[in-house]
C-alpha positions in Angstrom: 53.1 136.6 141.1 55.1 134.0 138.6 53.0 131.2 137.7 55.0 128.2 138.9 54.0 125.9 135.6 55.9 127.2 132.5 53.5 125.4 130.8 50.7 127.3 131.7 51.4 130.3 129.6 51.5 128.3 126.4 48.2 128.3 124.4 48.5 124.6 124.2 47.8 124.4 127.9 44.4 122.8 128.2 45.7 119.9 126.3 47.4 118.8 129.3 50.7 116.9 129.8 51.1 113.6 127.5 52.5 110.8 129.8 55.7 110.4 127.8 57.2 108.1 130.4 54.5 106.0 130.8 54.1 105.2 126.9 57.6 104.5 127.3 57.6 101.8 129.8 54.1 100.6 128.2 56.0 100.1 124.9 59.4 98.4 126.3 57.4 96.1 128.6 55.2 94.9 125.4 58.6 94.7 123.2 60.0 92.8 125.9 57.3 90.2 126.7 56.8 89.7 122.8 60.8 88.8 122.9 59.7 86.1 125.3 60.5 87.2 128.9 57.9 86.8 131.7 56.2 90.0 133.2 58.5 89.8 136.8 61.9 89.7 134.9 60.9 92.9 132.6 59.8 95.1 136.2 63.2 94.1 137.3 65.6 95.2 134.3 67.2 98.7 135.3 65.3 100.5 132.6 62.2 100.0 134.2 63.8 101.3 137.6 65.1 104.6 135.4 61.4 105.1 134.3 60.2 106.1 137.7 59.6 104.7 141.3 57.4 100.9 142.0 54.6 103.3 142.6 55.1 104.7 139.2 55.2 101.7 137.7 52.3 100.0 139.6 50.2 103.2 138.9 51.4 102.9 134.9 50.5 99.1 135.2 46.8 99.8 136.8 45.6 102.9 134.6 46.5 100.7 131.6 45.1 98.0 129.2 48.9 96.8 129.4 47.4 93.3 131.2 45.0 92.5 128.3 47.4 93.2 125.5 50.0 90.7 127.2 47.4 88.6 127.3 46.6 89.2 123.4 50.6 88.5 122.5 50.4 85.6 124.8 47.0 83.9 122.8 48.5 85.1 119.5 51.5 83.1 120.1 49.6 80.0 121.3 47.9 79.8 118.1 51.1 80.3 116.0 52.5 77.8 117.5 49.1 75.8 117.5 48.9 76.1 113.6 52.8 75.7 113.4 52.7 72.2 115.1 49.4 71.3 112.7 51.2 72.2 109.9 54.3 69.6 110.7 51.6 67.0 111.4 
């Protein structure tokens, strides 16, 4: 009988698939929220669509730290600007 996973004849195997897509989207979703854009406009850009279905992305969302490193880039940029507007002053 053929083994329906190609994969499972390589001795490699047990390592498992890496979730290519998913650090995709992780990493355009981050590039794109550090450019400025809000989380809602990013799920709608067609790139995110190509990556996979809304379940996809929801699932990609929810097995992630993706939240708390947007809110990292968004408290980093507070205090730039913070110690920017000091520095004027």
């Amino acid at each position: 009988m053929a083994n329906a996973d190609p994969l499972a004849d390589t001795p490699y195997f047990f390592a498992a698939r890496r979730p290519f897509r998913q650090e995709r989207l992780l990493s355009y979703i981050r590039r794109e929220h550090r450019r400025g854009r809000n989380l809602a406009d990013i799920l709608e850009d067609g790139y995110v669509r190509r990556c996979g279905s809304r379940e996809f992305v929801w699932q990609t969302l929810r097995e992630t730290p993706l939240i708390e490193l947007l809110e990292q880039d968004v408290i980093e940029a507070i205090q730039r600007a913070s110690a920017a507007l000091s520095n004027q002053e």
